[in-house]
C-alpha positions in Angstrom: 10.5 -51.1 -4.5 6.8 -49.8 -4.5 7.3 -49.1 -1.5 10.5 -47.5 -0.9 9.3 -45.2 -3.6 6.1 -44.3 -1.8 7.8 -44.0 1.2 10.4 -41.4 -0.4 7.5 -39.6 -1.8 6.0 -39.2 1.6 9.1 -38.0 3.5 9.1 -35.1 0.7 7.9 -31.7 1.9 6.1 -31.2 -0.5 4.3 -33.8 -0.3 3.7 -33.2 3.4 2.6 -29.6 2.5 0.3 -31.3 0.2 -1.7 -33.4 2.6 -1.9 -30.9 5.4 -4.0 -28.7 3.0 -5.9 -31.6 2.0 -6.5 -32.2 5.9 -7.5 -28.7 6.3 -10.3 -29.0 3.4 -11.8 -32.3 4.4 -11.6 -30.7 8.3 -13.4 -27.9 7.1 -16.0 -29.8 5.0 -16.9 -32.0 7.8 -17.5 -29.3 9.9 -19.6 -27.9 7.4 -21.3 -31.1 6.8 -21.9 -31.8 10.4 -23.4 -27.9 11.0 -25.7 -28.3 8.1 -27.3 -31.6 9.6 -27.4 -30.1 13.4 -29.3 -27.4 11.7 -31.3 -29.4 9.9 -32.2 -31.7 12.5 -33.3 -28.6 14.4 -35.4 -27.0 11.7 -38.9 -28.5 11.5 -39.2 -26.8 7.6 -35.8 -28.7 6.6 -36.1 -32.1 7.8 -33.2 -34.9 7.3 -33.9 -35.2 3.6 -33.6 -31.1 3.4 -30.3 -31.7 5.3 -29.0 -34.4 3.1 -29.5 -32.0 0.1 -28.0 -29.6 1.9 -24.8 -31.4 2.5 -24.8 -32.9 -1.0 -24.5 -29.3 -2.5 -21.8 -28.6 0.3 -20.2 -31.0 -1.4 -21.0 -31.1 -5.1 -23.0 -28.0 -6.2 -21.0 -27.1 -8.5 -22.4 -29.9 -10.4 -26.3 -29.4 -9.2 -28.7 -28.4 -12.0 -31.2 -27.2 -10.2 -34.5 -29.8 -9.0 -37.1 -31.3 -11.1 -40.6 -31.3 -11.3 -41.3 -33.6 -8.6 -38.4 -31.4 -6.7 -35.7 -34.2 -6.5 -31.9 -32.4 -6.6 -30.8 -32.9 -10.6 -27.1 -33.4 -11.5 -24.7 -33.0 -14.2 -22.7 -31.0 -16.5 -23.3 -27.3 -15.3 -21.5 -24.8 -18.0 -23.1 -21.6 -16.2 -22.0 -22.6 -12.4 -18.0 -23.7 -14.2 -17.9 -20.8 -16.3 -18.5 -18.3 -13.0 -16.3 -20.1 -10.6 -13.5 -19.9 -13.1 -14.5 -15.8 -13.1 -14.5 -15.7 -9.2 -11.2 -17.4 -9.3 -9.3 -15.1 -11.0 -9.4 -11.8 -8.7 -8.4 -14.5 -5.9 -6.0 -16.1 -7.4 -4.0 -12.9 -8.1 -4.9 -11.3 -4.6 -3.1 -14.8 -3.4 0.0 -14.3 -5.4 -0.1 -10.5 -4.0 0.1 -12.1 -0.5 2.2 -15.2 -1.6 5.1 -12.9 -3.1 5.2 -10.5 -0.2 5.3 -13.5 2.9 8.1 -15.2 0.6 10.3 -12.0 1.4 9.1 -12.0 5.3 6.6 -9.5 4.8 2.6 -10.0 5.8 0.7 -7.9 2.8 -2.6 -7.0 4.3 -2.7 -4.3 2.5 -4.1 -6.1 -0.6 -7.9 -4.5 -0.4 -6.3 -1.2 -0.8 -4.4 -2.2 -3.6 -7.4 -3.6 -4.8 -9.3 -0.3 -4.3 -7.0 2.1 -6.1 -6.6 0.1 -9.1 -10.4 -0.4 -9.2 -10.5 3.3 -9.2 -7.8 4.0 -11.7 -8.9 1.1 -14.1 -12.4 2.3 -14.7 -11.7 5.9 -14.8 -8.8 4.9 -17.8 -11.3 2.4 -19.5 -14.6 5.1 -19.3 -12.6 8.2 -19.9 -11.0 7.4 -23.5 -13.3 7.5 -26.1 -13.8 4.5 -28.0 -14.9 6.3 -30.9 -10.9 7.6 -31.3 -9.2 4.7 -29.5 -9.6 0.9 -30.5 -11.2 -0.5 -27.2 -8.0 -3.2 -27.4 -5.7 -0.6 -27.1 -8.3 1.2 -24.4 -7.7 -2.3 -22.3 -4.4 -2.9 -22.7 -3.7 0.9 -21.2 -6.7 0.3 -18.4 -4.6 -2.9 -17.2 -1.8 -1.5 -17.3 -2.6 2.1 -15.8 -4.5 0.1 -12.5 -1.6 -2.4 -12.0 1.0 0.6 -12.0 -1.4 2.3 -9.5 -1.3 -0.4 -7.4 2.6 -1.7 -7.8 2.9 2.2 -6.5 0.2 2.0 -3.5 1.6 -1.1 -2.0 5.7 0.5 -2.6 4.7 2.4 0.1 4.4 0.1 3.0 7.3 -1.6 1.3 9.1 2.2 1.9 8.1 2.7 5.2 9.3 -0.5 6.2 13.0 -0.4 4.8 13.5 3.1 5.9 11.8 3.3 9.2 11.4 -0.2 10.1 7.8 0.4 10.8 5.8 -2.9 11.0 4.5 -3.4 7.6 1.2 -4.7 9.1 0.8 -1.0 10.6 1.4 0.7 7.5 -0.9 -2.0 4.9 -4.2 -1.5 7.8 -3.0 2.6 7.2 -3.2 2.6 3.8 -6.5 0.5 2.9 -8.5 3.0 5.1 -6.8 5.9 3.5 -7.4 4.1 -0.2 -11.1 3.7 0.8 -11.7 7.4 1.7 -9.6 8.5 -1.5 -11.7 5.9 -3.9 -15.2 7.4 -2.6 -14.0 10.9 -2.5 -12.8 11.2 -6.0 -15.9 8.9 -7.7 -18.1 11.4 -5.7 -16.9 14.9 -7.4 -16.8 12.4 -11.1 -18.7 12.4 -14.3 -18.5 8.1 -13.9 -21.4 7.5 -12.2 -24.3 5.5 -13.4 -27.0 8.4 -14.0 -28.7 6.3 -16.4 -30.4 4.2 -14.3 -31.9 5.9 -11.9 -31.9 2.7 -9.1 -27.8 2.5 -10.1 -26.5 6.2 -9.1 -24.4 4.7 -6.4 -22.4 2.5 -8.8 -19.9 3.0 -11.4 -21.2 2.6 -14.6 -19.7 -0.9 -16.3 -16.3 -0.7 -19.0 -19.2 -2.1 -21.8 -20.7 1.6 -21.4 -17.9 2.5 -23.5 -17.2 -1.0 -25.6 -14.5 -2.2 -23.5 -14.6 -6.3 -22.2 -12.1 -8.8 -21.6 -12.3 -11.2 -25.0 -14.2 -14.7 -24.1 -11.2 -16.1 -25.9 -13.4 -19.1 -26.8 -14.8 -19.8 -23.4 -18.1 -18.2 -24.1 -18.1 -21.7 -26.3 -17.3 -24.2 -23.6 -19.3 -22.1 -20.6 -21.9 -20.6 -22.5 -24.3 -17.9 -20.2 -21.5 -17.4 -17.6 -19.4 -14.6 -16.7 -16.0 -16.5 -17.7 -14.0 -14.4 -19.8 -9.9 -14.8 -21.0 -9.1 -13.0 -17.4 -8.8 -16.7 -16.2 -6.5 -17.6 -18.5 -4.3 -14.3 -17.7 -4.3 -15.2 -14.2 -3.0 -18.8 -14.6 0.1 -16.5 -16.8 0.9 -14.5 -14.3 0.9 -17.6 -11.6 3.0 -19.5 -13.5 5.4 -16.1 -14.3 5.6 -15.5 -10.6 6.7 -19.1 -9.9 9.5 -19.0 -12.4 10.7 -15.8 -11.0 10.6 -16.6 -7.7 12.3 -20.6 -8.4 14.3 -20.2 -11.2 15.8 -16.7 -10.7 18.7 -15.2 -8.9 16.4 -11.9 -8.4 13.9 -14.4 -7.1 16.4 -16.4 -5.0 17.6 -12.9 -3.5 13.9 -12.3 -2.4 13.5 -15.8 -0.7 17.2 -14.8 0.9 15.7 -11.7 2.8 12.3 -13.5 4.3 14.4 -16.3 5.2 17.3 -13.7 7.1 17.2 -10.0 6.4 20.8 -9.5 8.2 22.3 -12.1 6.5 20.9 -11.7 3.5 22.6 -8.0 3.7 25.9 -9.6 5.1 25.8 -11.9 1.5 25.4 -8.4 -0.4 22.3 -8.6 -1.1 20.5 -5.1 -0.9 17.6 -6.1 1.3 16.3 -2.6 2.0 15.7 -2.3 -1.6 14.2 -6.5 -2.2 11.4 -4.9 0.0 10.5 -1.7 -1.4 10.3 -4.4 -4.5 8.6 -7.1 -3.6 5.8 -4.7 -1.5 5.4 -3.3 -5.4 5.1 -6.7 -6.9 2.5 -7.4 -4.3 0.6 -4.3 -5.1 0.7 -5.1 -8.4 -0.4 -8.4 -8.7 -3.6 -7.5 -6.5 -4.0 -4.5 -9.0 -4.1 -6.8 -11.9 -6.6 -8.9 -10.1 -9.0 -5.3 -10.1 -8.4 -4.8 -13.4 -9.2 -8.3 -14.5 -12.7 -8.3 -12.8 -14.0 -4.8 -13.7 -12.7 -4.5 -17.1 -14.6 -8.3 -17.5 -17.4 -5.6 -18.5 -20.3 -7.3 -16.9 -19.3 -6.4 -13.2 -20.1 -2.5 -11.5 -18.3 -1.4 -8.9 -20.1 0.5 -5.7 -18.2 3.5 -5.3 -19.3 4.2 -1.5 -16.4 1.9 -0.2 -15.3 4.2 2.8 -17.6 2.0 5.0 -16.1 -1.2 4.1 -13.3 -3.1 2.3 -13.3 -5.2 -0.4 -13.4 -8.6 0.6 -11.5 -10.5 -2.4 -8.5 -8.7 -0.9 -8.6 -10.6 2.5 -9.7 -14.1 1.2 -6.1 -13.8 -0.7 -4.5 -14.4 2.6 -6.4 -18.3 3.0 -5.7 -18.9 -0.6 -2.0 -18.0 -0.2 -1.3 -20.0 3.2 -3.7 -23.2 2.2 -1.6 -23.8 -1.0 1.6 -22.8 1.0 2.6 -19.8 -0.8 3.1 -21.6 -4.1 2.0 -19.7 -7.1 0.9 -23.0 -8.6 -1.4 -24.3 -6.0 -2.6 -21.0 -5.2 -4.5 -21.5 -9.1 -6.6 -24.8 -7.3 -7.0 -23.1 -3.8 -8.6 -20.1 -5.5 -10.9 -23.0 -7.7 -11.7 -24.7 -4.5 -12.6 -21.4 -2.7 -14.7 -19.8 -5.4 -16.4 -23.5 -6.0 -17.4 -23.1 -2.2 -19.0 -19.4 -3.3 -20.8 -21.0 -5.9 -21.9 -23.7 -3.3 -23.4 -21.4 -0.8 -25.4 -19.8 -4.3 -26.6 -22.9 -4.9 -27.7 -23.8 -1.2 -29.5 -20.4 -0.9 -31.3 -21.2 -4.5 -32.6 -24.9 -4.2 -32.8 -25.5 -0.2 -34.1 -23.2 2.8 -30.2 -22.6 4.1 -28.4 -19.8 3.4 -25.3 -19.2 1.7 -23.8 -18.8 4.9 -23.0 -22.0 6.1 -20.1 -22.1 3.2 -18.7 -19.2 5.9 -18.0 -21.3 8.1 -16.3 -24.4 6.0 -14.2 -21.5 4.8 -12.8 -20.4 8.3 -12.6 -23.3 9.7 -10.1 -24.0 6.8 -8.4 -21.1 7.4 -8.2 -21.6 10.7 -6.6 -24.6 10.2 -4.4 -23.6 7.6 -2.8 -21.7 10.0 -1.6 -24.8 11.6 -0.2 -26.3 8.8 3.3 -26.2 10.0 1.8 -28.2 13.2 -0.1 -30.9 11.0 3.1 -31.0 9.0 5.0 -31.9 12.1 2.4 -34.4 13.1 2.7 -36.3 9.5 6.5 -35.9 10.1 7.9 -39.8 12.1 10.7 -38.4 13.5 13.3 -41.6 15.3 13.8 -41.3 18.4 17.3 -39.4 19.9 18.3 -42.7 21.7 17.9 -44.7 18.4 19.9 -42.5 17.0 22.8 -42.4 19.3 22.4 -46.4 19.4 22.8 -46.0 15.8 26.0 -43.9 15.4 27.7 -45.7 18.7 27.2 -49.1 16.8 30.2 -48.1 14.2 32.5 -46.6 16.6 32.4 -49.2 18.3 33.5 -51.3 15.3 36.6 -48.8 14.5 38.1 -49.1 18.0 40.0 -52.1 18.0 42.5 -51.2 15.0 43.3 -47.8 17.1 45.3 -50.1 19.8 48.4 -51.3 17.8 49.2 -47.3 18.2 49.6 -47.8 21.9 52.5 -50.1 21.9 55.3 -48.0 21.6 55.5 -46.2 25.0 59.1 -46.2 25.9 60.3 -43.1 23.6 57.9 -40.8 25.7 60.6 -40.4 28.8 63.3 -39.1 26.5 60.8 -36.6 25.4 59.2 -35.8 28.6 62.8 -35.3 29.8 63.9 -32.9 26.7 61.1 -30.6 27.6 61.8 -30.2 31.4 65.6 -29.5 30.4 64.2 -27.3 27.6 62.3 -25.3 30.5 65.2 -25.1 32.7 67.0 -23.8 30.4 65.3 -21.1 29.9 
């Protein structure tokens, strides 16, 4: 019975899904593992020991307390290293859902660090720009969230729009529209009053929401994860992922979404108004990257640099690995985003307390992704599909059985003539 029910387990996609990201991680670990003791190998100032601390951290630095005084590696509970992976996780684990939501409907949103962008910009100008000396700083939040995920809802309908009307490649308009957010972002921060004049080494940043009182509330976690940057943004993100997989699982508006990614044409030939699922779901997208902007810079102990035109953000690209190793599901898009901020707190660590750099945990990361990619292929491979000739052997076996009561049917052939006969006088007849 055990094993029937293990076996049932295993022939379950999800499960499959499951263990093809789990594939990809240890892949991608290994490889990191194995590059970490090539280098140190090579490296007369590392040594094998050096290498062996390096891959432990690789592995576990999330957990690494530093070294002691006779500089042995130290272990344990480590609030401030938990407290800011579970702050890096939540920006990525609404840029996933950003990407997740859009693919589900067919669409590639890689216009997630534009999204990103605006709502940054909007956010911060909302949250600096009321006084808190009139406004509660709750209410200042609650209208700085919501103002940036608006922004953003409307910056990615546009991709969405040029899609359903023109049928331009979505992928064309997203690359179109982070470049122009980028330009927009630096050109309006340039001619504002919202840059940090204060501090004289800080003029090319934004100055932080706590210049004007407004922070995320630590809702507790300042308790459990005391000196880190954690905040209640966490616990907003893990909302909104959960929210996103009941509306995409449990609902007919969902369901209609899933329709046009699977078939846009049939989708429409059911009724279903897929021009208009896109425009939506492109919004959705843009707003749930938004939100992930707005969770990170109103945390109040983040500054943004508002010369962007140079560059991207990168928290909007790393949504596209989180999405596609957890599958698109807005549940395990929460762990992939833990496992990929636990790797950025890693390469901290490995740059700190050993003579790597932070680096390395690059390349465990695309190797992952690179892999990821494949998933559908190591699904296939976990997949023991019988052969065709079984099969056949199989179904032949019972027809075989049901022949013999088919031949009492054949006894009666004399009455044929008469009939035969009736039909060629019916045809001469006429």
């Amino acid at each position: 019975m055990k094993k029937n029910a293990l076996a049932a387990l295993y022939e379950k996609d999800g499960t499959k899904k499951v263990l093809s990201s789990l594939i990809s991680i240890v892949a991608g670990l290994l490889v990191g593992g194995i590059a970490v003791l090539i280098v140190g190998l090579c490296n007369e100032k590392i040594s094998l020991s050096g290498a062996w601390d390096g891959i432990r951290i690789i592995f576990a630095g999330i957990f690494s307390t530093g070294r002691d005084a006779a500089g042995t590696l130290t272990w344990g509970f480590n609030a401030v290293n938990l407290g800011n992976m579970l702050f890096r996780a939540t920006p990525l684990i609404m840029t996933g859902l950003s990407v997740a939501v859009a693919f589900k409907t067919g669409l590639f949103n890689i216009g997630a660090p534009g999204q990103y962008l605006v709502s940054t910009m909007v956010t911060l100008m909302v949250a600096l720009s009321i006084p808190s000396s009139a406004v509660p700083v709750g209410v200042i939040w609650v209208l700085a969230f919501l103002a940036g995920c608006l922004s953003g809802a409307l910056w990615g309908a546009i991709p969405g729009l040029v899609k359903a009307l023109l049928n331009i490649n979505e992928v064309l308009a997203c690359i179109m529209t982070n470049w122009i957010a980028a330009s927009l972002v630096t050109w309006l921060f340039d001619i504002s009053n919202f840059k940090n004049v204060t501090e004289s080494t800080k003029t090319g940043y934004i100055y932080k929401t706590t210049y004007n009182g407004v922070a995320t509330a630590k809702m507790g976690l300042d308790k459990l994860f005391p000196n880190s940057q954690v905040n209640g943004g966490i616990l907003i993100a893990i909302v909104f992922a959960i929210a996103v997989y009941v509306m995409m699982s449990k609902t007919t508006f969902g369901y209609q979404l899933k329709a046009c990614g699977s078939n846009r044409h049939a989708a429409r030939y059911a009724g279903i108004a897929d021009k208009r699922n896109i425009v939506i779901s492109m919004a959705i997208a843009g707003g749930l990257s938004a939100a992930g902007a707005s969770l990170y810079y109103l945390s109040g102990n983040t500054e943004f640099f508002w010369s962007t035109y140079q560059s991207l953000p990168a928290i909007g690209f790393n949504g596209i690995p989180v999405a596609m190793l957890a599958s698109c599901n807005p549940v395990g898009i929460i762990f992939t985003a833990l496992f990929m901020s636990m790797l950025d707190i890693s390469g901290l660590q490995l740059t700190n307390l050993t003579a790597y750099n932070e680096y390395i945990t690059d390349v465990i990361i695309s190797v992952i992704v690179y892999l990821s990619a494949f998933s559908l292929a190591i699904r296939m491979m976990l997949s023991r599909k019988k052969k065709p000739h079984a099969h056949v052997e199989e179904t032949a076996a019972p027809a075989a059985d049901a022949a013999p009561p088919e031949e009492p049917a054949e006894e009666p052939t004399e009455p044929a003539e008469p009939v035969t006969v009736q039909t060629e006088e019916g045809g001469d007849q006429a």
